[in-house]
C-alpha positions in Angstrom: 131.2 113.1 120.5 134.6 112.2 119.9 136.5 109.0 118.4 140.2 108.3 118.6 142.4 107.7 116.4 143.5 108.2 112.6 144.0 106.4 109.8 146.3 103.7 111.6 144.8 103.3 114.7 144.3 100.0 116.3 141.0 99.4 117.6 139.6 101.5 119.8 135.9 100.7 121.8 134.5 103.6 123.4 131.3 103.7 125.3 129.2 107.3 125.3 126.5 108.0 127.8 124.5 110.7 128.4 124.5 113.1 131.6 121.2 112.4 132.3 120.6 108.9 132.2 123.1 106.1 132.8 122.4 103.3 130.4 124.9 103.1 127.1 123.3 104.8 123.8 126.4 104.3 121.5 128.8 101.9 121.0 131.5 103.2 118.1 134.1 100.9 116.8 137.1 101.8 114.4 138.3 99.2 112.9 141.5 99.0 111.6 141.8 97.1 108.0 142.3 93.6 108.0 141.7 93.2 112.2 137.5 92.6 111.9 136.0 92.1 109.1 132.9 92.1 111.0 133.1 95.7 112.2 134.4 97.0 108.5 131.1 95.1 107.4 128.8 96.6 110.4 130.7 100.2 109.0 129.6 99.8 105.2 126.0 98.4 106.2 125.5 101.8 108.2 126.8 103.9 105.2 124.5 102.2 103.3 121.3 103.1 104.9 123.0 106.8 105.4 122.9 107.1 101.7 119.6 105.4 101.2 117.3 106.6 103.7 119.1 110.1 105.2 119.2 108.6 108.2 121.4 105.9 110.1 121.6 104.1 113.1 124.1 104.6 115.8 126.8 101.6 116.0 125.7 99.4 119.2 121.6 101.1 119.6 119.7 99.3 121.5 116.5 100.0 118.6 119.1 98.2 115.9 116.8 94.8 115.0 121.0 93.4 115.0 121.0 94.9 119.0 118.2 93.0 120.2 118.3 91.0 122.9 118.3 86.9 122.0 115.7 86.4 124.0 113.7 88.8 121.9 114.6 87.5 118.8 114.2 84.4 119.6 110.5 85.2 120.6 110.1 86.4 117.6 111.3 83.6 115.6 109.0 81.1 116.9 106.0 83.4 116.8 106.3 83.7 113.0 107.5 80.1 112.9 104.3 78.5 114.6 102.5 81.4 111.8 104.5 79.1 109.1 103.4 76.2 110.5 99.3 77.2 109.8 100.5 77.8 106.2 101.6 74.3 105.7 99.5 72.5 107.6 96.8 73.9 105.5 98.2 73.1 102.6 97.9 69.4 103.4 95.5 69.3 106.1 92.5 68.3 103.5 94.8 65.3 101.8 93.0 62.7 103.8 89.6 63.6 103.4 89.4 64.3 99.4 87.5 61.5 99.2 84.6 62.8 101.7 85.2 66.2 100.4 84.7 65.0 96.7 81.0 63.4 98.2 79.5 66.1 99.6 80.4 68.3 97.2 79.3 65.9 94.5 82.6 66.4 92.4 84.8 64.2 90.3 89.0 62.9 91.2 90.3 65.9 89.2 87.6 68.9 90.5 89.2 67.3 93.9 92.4 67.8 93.2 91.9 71.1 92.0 90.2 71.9 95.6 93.6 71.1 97.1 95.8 72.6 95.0 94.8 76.2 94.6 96.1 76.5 98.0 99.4 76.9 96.0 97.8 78.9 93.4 97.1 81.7 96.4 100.4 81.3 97.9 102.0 82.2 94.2 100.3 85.6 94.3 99.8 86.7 97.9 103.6 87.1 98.5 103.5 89.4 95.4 101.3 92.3 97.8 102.9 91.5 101.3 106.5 91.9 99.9 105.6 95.1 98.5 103.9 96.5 101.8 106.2 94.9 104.4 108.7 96.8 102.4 106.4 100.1 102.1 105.0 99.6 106.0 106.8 97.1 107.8 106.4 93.8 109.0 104.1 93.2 111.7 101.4 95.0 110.3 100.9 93.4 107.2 101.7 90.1 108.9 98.1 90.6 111.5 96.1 91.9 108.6 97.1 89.1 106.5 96.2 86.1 109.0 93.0 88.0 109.8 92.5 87.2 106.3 93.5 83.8 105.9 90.9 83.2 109.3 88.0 84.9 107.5 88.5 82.3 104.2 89.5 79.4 106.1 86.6 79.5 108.4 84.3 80.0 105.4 85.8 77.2 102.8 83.1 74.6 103.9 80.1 76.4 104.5 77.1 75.3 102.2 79.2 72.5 100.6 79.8 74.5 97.5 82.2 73.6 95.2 82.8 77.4 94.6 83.0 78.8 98.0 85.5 75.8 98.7 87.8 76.5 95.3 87.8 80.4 95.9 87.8 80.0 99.8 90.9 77.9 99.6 92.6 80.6 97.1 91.7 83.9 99.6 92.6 82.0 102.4 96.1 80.9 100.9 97.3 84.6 99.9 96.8 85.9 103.8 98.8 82.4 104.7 101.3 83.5 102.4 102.6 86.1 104.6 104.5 82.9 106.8 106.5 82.2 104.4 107.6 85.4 102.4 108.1 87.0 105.5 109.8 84.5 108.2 113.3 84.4 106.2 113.3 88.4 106.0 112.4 89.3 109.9 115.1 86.6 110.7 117.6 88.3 108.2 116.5 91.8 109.8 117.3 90.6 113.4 121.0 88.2 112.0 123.5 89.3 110.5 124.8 87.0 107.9 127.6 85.1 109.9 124.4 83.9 112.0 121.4 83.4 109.3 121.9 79.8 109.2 121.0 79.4 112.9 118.3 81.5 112.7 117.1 79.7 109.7 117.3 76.8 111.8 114.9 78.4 114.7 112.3 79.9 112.4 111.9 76.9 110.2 111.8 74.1 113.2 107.7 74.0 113.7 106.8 74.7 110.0 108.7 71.6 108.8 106.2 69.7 110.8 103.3 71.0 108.7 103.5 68.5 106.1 103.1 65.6 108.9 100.8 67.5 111.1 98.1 68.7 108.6 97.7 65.2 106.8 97.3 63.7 110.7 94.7 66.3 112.4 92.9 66.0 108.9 92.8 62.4 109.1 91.7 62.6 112.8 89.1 65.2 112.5 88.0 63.1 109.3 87.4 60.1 111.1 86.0 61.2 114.4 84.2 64.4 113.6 83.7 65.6 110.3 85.9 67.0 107.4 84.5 70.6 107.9 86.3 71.0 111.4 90.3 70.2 109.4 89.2 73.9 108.2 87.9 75.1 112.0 90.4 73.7 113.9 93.3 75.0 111.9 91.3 79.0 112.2 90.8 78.9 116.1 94.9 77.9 116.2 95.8 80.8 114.0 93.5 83.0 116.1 95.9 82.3 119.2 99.2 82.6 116.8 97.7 86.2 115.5 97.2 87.2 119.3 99.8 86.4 120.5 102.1 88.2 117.7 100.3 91.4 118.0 101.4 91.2 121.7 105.3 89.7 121.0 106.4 90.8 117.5 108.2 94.0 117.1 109.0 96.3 113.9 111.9 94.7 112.5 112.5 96.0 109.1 115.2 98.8 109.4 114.4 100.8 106.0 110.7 101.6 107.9 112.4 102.1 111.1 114.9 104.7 110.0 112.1 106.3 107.7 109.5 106.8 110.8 113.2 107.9 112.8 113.6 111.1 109.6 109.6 111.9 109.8 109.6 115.8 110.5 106.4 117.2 111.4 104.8 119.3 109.0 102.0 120.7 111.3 102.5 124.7 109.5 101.4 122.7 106.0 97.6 122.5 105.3 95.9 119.3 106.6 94.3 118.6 102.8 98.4 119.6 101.3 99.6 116.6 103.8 96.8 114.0 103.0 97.6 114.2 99.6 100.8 114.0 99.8 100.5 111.0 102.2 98.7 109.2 99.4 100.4 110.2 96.4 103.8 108.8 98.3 101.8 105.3 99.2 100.3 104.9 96.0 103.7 105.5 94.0 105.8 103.5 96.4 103.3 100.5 96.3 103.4 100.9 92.7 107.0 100.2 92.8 107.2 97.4 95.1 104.4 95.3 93.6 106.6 95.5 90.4 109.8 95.0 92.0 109.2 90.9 92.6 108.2 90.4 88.7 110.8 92.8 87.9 114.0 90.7 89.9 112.4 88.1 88.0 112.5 89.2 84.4 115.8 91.6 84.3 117.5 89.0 86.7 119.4 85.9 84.9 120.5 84.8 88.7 116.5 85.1 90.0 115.1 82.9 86.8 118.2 80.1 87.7 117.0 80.3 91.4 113.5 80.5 91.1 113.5 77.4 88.5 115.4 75.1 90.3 113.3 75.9 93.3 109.8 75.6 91.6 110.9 72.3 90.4 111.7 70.7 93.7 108.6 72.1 95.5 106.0 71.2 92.6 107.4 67.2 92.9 106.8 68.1 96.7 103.5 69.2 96.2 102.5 66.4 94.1 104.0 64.2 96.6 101.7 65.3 99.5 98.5 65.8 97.1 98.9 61.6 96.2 100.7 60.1 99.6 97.8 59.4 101.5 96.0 57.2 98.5 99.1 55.5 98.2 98.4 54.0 101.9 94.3 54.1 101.8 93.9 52.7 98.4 97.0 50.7 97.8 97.8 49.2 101.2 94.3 49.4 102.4 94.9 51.6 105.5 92.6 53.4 107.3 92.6 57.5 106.8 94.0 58.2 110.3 96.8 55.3 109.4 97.9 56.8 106.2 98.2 60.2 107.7 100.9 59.0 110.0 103.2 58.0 107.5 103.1 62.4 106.5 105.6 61.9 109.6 108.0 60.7 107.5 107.7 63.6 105.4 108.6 66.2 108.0 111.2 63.7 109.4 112.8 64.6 106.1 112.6 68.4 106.2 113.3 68.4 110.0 116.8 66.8 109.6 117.6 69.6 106.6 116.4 72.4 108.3 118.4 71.7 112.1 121.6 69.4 110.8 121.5 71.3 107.7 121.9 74.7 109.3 125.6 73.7 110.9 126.1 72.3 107.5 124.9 76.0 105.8 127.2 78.0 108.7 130.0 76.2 108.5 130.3 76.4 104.4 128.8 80.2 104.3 130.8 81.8 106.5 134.1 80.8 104.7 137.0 84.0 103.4 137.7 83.8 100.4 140.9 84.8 98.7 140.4 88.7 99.4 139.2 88.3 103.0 135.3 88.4 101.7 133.1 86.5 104.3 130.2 85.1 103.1 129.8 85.1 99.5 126.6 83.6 97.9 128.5 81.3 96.3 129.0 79.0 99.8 125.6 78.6 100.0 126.2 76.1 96.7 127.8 73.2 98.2 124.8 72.7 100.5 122.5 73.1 97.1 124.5 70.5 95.4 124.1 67.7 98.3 120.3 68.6 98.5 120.2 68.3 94.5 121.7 64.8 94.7 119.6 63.0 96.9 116.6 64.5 95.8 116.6 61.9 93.1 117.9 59.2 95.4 114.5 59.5 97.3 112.5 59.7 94.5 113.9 56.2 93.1 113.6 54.5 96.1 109.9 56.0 96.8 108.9 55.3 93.9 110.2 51.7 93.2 109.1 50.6 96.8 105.8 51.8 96.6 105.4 49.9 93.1 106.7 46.8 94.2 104.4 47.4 97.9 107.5 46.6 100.0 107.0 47.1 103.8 106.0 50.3 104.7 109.1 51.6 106.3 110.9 51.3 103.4 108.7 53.5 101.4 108.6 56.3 104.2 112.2 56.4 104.2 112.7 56.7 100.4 110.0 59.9 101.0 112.0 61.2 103.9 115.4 61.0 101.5 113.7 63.0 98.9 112.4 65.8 101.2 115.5 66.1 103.0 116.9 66.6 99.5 114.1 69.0 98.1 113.9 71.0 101.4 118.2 71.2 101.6 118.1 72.8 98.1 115.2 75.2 98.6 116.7 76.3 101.7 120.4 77.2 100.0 118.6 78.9 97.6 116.8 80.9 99.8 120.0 81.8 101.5 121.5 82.8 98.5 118.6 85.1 97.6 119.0 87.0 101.0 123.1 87.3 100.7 122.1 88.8 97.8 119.3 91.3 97.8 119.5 92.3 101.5 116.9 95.1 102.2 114.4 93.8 99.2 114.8 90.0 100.3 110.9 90.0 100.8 110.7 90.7 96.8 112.8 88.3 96.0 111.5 85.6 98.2 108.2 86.6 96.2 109.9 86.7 93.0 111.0 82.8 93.8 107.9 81.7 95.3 105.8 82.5 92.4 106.8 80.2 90.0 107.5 77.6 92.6 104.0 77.7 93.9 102.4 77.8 90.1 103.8 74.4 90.1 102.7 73.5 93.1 99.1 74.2 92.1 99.6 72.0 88.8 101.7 69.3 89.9 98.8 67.4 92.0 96.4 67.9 89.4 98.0 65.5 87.0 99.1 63.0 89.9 96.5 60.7 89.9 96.5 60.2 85.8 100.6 59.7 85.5 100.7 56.8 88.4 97.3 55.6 86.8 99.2 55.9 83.5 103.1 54.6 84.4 102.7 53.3 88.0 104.4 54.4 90.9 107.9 53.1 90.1 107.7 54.8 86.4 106.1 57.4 87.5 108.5 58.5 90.0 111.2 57.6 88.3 110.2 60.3 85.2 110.4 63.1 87.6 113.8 62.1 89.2 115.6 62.4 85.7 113.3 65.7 85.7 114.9 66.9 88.7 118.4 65.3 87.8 118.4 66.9 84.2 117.0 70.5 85.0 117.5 71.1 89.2 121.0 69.2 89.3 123.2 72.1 86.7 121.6 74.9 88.4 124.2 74.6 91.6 126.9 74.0 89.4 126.2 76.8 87.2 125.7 79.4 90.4 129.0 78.3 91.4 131.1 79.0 88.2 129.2 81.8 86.9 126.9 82.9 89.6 129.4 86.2 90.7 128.4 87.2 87.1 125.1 86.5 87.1 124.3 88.6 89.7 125.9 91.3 88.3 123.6 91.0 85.7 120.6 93.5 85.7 122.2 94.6 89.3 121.6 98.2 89.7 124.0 100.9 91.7 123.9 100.3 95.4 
């Protein structure tokens, strides 16, 4: 195999097939400097797995995750996007039936709380263990095994009306749900190159951002009609489907476990007891590695504590918004249980427009040169933080101030539909920013963020109740808008002077 040209080429495309089969297996591209920055990318990314793995894949292979076909990808996408949305409907599906829940189970307002928020508390530390075997095995198979789990828990969270099983049910059943989130940003990163994340963002994140709205409502429904026990039934025999259907549709994405099962020589000459040992002592060491890598990008990396604070801020407000919106219409407004569930739709109104008008927003900005021809920095994600930072506390305000003063009800779901679009545009330039920058270990690092952010998200709603009892909804919302303004607003603003330093901080040699 031969490619033409030197040094000073132009651009030459040549397509190679074999003698015995017609269909292209290799697409090369030379690239001369300064004509495609894509292809000079495409060239570096290829010499990068070379060096890292001992193995590379052919420019233009069909197997490439980049080479799929849309349809494919696409297919994909909403698989592990309707997997996302289980993971957030769940974590407010039980919002309008606390009350009942806090009956049967013969437990106080806070006990309550606590039942709904250590959903948060599992999906802190679930991500930590699915990062580090999607990056040891893959994606898919982690992904099945992990909403298996979250079906077994789920199914079991009511059974006997303990206050235990619920609590610890709720926990389990969170760290298999946590495998949506930490691992629908990295498949879509493994299947789009950077140029095209923000569109695939955009796909992937379309159905989850109706959780919020659609857990609060089927909970409400089932509340009301059946009992509480089938919001945790219902939600297991739709994930049941989701699994089924992804065993069939999903396909290895993740390139670093695709080029290591392409280098696998077989050692059938070796004894069978030399090869099982060595099989585990290679598993146990790498997941050793990987479940520290995640507390690891967060302790040696100045850039990963900025990110992961500002985005642990905005989702524990979130959190406590969802935990403490439906008493705002049953107790305050005297609304029934399925009425105040249908003003969650407000909420995903919110994230909805910031995942699909934000993502033109996030392409457009991200894919800007800079002065030396770089596409793509980090950096462009910032802009898109900084709008989401500032109306954050916008929504907030108004929320808050129209829920004290019990305006009409419109005007109170639009001030919570400002400050989701706000939280939700922030989270998701941060996420961006996290996967322009760690590439191959983005699951780690999505970990790495989501742990603090979810920590908060299991405190937040435990002290909702006593700080509107305490300062009222105005007051009360107004505290953590100057929170946000004071500690989430100079984040952006920091990544954008500093950040090419900070994450060069603690960075180590490609």
């Amino acid at each position: 195999m031969s490619v033409i040209g030197g040094k000073d080429a132009s651009t030459v495309v040549r397509v190679i097939k074999r003698k015995d089969d017609s269909s292209p297996i290799g697409l090369l591209k030379e690239t001369e400097r300064g004509q495609s920055n894509d292809g000079s990318e495409e060239w570096r990314r290829l010499e990068r797995l070379k060096k890292r793995h001992g193995v590379s894949i052919p420019p233009g292979d069909p197997e490439d995750p980049y080479n799929w076909p849309s349809s494919r990808k696409i297919s994909i996408g909403i698989i592990f996007s309707v997997g996302q949305l289980v993971t957030l409907m769940s974590s407010s599906i039980t919002a309008a039936a606390l009350d009942d829940i806090s009956a049967d189970l013969g437990i106080g307002p806070a006990t309550t709380q606590i039942t709904f928020s250590t959903y948060f508390l599992g999906l802190a530390f679930g991500p930590i263990f699915i990062a580090a075997v999607c990056e040891m095995n893959g994606r898919k198979n982690i992904w099945i095994a992990a909403n298996l789990w979250y079906i077994l828990w789920n199914s079991l969270c009511p059974v006997g009306y303990s206050k235990g099983l619920m609590i610890a049910g709720r926990f389990l059943a969170a760290t298999g749900a946590s495998a949506g989130i930490t691992l629908t940003a990295p498949v879509m990163a493994d299947m789009y190159r950077a140029e095209k994340r923000g569109k695939s963002l955009a796909i992937a994140t379309f159905l989850p951002y109706l959780g919020p709205a659609l857990g609060p409502i089927v909970g409400g429904l089932a509340t009301q009609l059946i009992h509480w026990s089938w919001v945790f039934w219902i939600v297991s025999i739709f994930n049941v489907v989701v699994t089924l259907l992804g065993v069939a549709v999903i396909k290895e994405s993740y390139t670093p476990v695709l080029l290591r099962r392409k280098a696998i020589v077989p050692q059938e000459a070796s004894p069978l007891t030399a090869r099982q040992w060595s099989f585990w002592h290679d598993i146990i060491s790498r997941l050793g590695t990987n479940l520290l890598r995640p507390v690891q990008l967060l302790v040696q990396r100045p850039i990963m504590q900025l990110i992961a604070l500002d985005m642990a801020l905005g989702f524990g407000i979130y959190t406590f918004m969802l935990s403490t919106f439906a008493a705002l219409w049953i107790d305050r407004y005297g609304q029934s249980k399925l009425s105040g569930s249908l003003h969650y739709i407000a909420i995903s109104v919110g994230s909805t427009i910031s995942a699909q008008v934000g993502s033109h927003v996030r392409k457009n900005i991200g894919n800007c040169d800079d002065i030396d021809g770089v596409k793509g920095k980090p950096e462009y994600r910032v802009p898109y933080m900084i709008i989401g930072a500032l109306i954050g506390p916008v929504g907030l305000f108004w929320y808050g101030w129209s829920a004290e003063y019990r305006v009409a009800w419109i005007l109170v779901d639009i001030g919570a539909a400002i400050f989701t679009c706000g939280s939700f545009m922030l989270s998701q330039a941060l996420l961006a920013y996290t996967l322009d920058e760690f590439g191959d270990h983005g699951a780690s690092a999505n970990a790495a963020c989501r742990l603090l952010s979810n920590i908060l998200g299991f405190a937040f709603p435990i002290f909702g109740p006593q700080l509107y009892e305490a300062l009222g909804y105005g007051l009360g919302n107004s505290l953590l808008a100057l929170l946000f303004i004071v500690i989430g607003l100079p984040i952006p603003f920091c990544l954008w002077i500093w950040g090419k330093k900070l994450r060069a901080i603690g960075r180590l040699p490609a």
